[in-house]
HTML snippet that shows the backbone in 3Dmol.js (N, CA, C, O; Angstrom):
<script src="https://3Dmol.org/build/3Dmol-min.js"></script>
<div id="view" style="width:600px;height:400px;position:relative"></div>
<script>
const pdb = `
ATOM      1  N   UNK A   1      24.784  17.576  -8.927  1.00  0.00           N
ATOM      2  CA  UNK A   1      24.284  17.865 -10.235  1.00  0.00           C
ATOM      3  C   UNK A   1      25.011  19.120 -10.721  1.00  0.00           C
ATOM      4  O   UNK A   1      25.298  20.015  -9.926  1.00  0.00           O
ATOM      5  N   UNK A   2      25.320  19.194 -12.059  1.00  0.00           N
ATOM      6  CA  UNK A   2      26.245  20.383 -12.429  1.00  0.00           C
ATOM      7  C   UNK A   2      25.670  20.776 -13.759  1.00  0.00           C
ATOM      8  O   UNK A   2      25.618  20.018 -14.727  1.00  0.00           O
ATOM      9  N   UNK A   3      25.329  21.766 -13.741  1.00  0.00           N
ATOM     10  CA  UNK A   3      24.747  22.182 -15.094  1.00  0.00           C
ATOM     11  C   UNK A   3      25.386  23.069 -16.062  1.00  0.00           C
ATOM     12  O   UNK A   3      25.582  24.159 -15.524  1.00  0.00           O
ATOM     13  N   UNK A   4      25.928  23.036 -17.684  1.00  0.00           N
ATOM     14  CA  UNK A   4      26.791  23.134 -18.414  1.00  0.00           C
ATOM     15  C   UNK A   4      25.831  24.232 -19.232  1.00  0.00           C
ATOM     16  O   UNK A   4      24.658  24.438 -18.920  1.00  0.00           O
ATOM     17  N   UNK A   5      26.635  25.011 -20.506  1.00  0.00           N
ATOM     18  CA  UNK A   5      25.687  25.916 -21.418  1.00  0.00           C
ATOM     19  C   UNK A   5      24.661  26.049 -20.856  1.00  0.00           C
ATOM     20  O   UNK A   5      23.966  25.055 -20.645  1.00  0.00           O
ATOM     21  N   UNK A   6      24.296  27.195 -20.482  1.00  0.00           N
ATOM     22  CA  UNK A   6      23.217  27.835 -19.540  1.00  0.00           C
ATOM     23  C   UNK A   6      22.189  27.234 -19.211  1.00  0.00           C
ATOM     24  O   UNK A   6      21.083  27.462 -19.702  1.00  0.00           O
ATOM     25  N   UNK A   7      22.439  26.355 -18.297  1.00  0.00           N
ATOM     26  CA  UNK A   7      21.429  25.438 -17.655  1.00  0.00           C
ATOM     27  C   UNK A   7      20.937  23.924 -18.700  1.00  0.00           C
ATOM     28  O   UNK A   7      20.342  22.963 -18.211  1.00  0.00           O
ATOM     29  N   UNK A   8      21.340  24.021 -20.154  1.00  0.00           N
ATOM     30  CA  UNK A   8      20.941  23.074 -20.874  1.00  0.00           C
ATOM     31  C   UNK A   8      22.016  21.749 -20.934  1.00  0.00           C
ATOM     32  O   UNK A   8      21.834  21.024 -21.912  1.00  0.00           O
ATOM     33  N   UNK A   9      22.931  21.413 -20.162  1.00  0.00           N
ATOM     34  CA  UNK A   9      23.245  20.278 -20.099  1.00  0.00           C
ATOM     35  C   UNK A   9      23.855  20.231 -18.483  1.00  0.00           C
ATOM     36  O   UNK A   9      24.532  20.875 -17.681  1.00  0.00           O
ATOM     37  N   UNK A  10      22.910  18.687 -18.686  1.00  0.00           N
ATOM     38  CA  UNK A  10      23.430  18.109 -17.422  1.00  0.00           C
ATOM     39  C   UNK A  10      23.615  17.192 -17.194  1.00  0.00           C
ATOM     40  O   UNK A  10      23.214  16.268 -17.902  1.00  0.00           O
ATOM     41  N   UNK A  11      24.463  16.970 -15.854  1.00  0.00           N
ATOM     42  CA  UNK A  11      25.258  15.636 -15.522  1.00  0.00           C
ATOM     43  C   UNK A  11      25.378  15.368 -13.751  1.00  0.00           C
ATOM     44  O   UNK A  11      25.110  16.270 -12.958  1.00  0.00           O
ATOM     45  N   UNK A  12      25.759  14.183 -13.377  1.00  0.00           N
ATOM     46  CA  UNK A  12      26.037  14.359 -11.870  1.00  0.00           C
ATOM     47  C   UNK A  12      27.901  13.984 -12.023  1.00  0.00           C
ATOM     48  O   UNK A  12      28.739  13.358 -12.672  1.00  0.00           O
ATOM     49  N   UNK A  13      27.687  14.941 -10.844  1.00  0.00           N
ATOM     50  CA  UNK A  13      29.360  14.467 -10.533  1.00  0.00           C
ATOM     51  C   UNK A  13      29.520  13.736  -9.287  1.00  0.00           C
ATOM     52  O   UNK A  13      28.597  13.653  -8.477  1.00  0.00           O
ATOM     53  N   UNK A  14      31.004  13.041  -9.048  1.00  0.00           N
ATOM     54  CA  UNK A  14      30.851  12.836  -7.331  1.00  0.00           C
ATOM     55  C   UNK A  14      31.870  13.470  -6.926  1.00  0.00           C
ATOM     56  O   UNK A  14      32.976  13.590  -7.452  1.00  0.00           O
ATOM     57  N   UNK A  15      31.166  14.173  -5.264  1.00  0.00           N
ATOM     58  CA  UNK A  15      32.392  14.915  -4.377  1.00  0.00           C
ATOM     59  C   UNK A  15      33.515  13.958  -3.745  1.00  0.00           C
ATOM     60  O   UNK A  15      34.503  14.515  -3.265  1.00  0.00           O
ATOM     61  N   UNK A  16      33.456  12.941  -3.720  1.00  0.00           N
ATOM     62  CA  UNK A  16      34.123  11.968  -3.165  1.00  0.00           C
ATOM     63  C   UNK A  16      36.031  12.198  -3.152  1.00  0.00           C
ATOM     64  O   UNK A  16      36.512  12.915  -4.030  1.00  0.00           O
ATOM     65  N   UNK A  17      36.927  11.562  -2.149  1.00  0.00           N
ATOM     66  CA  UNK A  17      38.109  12.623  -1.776  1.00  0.00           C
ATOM     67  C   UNK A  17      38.740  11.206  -3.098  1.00  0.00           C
ATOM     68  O   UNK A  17      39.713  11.700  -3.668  1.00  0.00           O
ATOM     69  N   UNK A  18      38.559  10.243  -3.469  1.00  0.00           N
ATOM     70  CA  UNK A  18      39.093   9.590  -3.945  1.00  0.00           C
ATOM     71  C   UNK A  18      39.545  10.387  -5.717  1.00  0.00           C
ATOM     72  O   UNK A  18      38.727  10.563  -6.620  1.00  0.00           O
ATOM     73  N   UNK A  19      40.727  10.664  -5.759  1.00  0.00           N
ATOM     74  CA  UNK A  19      41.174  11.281  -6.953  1.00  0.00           C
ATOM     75  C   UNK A  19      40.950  10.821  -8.684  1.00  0.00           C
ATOM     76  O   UNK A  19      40.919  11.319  -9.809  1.00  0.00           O
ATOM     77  N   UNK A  20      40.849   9.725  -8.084  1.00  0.00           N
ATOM     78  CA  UNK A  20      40.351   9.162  -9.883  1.00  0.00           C
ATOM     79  C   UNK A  20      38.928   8.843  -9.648  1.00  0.00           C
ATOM     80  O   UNK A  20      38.444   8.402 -10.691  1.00  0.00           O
ATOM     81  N   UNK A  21      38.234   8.885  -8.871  1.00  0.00           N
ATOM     82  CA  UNK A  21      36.375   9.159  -9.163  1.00  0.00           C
ATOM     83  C   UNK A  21      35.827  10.790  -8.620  1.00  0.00           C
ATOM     84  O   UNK A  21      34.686  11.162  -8.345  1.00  0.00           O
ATOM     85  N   UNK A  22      36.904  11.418  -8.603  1.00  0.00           N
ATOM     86  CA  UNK A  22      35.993  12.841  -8.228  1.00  0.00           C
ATOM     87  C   UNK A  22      36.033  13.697  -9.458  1.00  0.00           C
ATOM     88  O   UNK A  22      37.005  13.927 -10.179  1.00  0.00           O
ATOM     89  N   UNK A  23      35.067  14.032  -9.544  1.00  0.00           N
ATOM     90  CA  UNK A  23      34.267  14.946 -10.570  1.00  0.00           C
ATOM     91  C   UNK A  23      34.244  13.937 -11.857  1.00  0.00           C
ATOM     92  O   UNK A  23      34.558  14.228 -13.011  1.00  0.00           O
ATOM     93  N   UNK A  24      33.771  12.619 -11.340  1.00  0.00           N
ATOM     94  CA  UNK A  24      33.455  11.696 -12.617  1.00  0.00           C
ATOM     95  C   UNK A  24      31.830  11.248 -11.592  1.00  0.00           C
ATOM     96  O   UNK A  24      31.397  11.567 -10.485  1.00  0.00           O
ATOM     97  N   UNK A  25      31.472  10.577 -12.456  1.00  0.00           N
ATOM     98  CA  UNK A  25      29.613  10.371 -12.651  1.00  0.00           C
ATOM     99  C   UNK A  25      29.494   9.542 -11.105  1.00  0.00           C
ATOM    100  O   UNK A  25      30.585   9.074 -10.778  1.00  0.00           O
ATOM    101  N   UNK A  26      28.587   9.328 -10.292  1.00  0.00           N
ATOM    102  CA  UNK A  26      28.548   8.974  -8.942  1.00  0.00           C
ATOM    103  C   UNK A  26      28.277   7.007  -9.117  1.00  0.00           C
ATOM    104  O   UNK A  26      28.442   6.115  -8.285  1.00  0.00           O
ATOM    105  N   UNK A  27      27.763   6.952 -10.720  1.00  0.00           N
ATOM    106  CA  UNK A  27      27.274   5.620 -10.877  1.00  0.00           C
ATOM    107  C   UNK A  27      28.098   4.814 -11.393  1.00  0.00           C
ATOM    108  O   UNK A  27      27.885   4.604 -12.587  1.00  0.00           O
ATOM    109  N   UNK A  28      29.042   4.230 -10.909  1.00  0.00           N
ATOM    110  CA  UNK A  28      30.292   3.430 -10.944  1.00  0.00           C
ATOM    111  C   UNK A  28      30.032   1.940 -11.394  1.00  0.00           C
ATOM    112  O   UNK A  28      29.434   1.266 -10.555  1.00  0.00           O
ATOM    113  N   UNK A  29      30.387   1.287 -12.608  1.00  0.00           N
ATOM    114  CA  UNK A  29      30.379  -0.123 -12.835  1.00  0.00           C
ATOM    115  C   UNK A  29      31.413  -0.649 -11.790  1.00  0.00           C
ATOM    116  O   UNK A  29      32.211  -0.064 -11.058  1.00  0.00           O
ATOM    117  N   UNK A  30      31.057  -2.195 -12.019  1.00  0.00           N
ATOM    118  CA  UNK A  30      32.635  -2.541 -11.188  1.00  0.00           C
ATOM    119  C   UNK A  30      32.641  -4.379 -11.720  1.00  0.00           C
ATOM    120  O   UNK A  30      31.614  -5.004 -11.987  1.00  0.00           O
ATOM    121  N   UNK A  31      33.376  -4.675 -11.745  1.00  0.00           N
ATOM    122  CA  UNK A  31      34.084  -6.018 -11.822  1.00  0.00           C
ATOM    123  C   UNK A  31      34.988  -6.775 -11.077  1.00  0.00           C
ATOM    124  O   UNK A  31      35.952  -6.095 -10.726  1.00  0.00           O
ATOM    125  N   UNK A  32      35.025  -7.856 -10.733  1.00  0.00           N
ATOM    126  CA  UNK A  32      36.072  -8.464 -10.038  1.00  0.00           C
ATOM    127  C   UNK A  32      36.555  -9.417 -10.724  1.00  0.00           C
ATOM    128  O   UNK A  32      35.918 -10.256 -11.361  1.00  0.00           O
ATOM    129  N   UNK A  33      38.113  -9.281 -10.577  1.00  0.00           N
ATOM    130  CA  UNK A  33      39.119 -10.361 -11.498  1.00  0.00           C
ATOM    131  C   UNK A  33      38.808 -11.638 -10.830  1.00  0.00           C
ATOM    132  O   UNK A  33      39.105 -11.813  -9.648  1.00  0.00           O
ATOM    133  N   UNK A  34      38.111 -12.702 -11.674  1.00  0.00           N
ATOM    134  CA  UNK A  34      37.840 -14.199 -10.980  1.00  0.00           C
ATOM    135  C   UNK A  34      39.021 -14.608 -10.749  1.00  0.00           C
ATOM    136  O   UNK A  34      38.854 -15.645 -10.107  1.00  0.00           O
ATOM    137  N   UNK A  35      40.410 -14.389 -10.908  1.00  0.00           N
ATOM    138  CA  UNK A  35      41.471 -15.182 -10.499  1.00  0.00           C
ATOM    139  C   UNK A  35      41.978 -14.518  -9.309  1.00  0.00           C
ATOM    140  O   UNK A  35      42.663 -15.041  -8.430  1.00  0.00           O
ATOM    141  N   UNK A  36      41.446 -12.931  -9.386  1.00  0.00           N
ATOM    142  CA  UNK A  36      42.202 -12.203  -7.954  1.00  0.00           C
ATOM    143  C   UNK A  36      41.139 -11.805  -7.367  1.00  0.00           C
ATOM    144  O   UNK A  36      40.566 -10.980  -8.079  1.00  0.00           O
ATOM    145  N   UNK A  37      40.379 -12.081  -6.004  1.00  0.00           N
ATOM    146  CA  UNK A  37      39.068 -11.437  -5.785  1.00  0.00           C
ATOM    147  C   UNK A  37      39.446  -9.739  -5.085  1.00  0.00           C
ATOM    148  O   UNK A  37      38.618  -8.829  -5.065  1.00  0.00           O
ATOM    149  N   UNK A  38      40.699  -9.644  -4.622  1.00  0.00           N
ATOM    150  CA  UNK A  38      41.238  -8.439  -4.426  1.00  0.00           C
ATOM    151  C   UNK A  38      41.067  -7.638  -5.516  1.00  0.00           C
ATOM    152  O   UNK A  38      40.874  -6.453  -5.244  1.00  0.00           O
ATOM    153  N   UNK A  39      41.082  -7.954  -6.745  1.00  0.00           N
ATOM    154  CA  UNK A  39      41.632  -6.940  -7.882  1.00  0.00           C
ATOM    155  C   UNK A  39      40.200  -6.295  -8.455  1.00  0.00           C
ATOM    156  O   UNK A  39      39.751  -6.827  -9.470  1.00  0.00           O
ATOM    157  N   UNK A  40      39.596  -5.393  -7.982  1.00  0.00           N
ATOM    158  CA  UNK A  40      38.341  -4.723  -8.686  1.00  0.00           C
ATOM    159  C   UNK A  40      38.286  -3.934  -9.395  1.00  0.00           C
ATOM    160  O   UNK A  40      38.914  -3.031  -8.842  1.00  0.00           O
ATOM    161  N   UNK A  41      37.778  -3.383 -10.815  1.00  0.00           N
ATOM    162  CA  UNK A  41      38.198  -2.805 -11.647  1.00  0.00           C
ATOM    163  C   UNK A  41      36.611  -1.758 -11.465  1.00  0.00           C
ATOM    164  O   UNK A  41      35.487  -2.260 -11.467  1.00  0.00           O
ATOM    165  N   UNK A  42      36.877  -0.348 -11.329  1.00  0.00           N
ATOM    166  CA  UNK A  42      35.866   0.444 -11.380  1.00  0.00           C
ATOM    167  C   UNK A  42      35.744   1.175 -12.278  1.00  0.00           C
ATOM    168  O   UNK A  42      36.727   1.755 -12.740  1.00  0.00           O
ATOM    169  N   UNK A  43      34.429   1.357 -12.801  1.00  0.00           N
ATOM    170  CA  UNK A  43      34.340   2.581 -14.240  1.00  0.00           C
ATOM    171  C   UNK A  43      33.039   3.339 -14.106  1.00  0.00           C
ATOM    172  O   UNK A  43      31.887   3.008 -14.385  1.00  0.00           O
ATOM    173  N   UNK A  44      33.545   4.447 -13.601  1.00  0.00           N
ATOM    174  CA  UNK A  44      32.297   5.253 -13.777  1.00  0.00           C
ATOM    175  C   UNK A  44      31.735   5.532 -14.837  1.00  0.00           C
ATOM    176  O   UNK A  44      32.494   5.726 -15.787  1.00  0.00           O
ATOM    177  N   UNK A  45      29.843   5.694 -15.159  1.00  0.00           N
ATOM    178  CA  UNK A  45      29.768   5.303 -16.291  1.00  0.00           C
ATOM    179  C   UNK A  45      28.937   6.958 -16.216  1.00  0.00           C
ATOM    180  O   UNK A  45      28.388   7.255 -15.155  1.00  0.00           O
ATOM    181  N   UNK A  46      28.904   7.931 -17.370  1.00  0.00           N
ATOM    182  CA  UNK A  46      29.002   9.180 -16.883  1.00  0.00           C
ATOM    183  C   UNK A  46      27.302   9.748 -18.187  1.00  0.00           C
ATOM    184  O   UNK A  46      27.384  10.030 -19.383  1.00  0.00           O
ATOM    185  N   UNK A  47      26.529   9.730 -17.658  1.00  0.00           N
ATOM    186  CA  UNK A  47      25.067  10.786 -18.541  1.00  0.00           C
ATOM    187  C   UNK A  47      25.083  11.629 -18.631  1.00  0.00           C
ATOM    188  O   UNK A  47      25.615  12.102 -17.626  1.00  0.00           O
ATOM    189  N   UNK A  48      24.735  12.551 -19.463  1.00  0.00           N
ATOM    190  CA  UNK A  48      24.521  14.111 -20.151  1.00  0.00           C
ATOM    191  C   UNK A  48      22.791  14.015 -20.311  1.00  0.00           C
ATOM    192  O   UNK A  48      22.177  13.189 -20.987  1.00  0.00           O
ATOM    193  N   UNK A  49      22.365  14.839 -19.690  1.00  0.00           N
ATOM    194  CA  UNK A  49      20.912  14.867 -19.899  1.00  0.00           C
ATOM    195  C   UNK A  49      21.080  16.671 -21.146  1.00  0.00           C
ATOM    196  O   UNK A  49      21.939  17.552 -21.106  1.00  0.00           O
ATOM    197  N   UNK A  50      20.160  16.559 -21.829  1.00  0.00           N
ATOM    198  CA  UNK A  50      20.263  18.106 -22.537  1.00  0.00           C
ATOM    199  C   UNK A  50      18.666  18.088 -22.927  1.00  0.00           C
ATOM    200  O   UNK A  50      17.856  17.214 -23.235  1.00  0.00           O
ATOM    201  N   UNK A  51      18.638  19.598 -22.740  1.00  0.00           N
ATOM    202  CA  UNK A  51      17.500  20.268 -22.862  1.00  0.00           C
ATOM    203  C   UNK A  51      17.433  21.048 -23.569  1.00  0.00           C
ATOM    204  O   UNK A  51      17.568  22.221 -23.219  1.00  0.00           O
ATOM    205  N   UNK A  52      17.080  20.513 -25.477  1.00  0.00           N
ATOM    206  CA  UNK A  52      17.006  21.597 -26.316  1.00  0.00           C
ATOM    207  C   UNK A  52      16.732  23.044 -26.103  1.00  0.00           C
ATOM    208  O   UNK A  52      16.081  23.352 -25.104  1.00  0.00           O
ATOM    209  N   UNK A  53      17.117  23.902 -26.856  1.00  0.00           N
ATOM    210  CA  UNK A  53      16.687  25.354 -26.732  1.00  0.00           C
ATOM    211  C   UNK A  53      15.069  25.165 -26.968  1.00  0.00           C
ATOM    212  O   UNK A  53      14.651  24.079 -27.368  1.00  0.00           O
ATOM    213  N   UNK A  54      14.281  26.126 -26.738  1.00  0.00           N
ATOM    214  CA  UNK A  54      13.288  26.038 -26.794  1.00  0.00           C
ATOM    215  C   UNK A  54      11.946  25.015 -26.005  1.00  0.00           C
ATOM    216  O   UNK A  54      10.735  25.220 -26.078  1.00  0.00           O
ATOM    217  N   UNK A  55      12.843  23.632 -25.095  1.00  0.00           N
ATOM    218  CA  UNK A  55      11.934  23.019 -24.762  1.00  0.00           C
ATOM    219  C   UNK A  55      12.256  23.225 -23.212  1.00  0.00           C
ATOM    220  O   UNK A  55      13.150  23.947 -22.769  1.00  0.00           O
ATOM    221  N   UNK A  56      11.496  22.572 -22.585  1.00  0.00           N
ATOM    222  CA  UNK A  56      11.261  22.457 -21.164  1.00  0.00           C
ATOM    223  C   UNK A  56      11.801  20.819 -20.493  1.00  0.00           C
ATOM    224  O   UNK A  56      11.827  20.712 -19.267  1.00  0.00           O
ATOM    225  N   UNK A  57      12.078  20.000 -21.081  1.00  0.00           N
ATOM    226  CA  UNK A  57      12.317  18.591 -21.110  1.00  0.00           C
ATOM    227  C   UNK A  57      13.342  18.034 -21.473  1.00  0.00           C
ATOM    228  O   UNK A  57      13.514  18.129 -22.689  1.00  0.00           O
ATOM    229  N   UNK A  58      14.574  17.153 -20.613  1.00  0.00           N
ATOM    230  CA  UNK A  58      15.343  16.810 -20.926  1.00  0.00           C
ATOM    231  C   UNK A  58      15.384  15.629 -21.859  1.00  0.00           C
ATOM    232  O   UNK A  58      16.464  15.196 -22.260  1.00  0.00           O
TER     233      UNK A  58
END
`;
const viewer = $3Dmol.createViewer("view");
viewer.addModel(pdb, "pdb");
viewer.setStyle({}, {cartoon: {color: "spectrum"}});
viewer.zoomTo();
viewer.render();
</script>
């Protein structure tokens, strides 16, 4: 979890060593090409939670 503008936005990241999903969102879509079952296409899909000034609640 990483928190942005003083504590009011947030997001998860992943530590993972893989270079195109690290420091992107941990919750990854994915697809497989029906003609290639090798070929999987991944997309991390990435949330911002924010917590107006003044409130307590994201």
């Amino acid at each position: 979890m990483i928190f942005y503008d003083e504590g009011r936005l947030v997001c998860f990241e992943s530590t993972v060593d893989d270079l195109k999903l690290k420091g992107k969102s941990p919750l990854i879509a994915t697809a497989t090409n029906p003609n290639d079952p090798k070929d999987i296409y991944k997309k991390p899909i990435q949330f911002y939670f924010y917590m107006p000034k003044g409130s307590n609640e994201l």
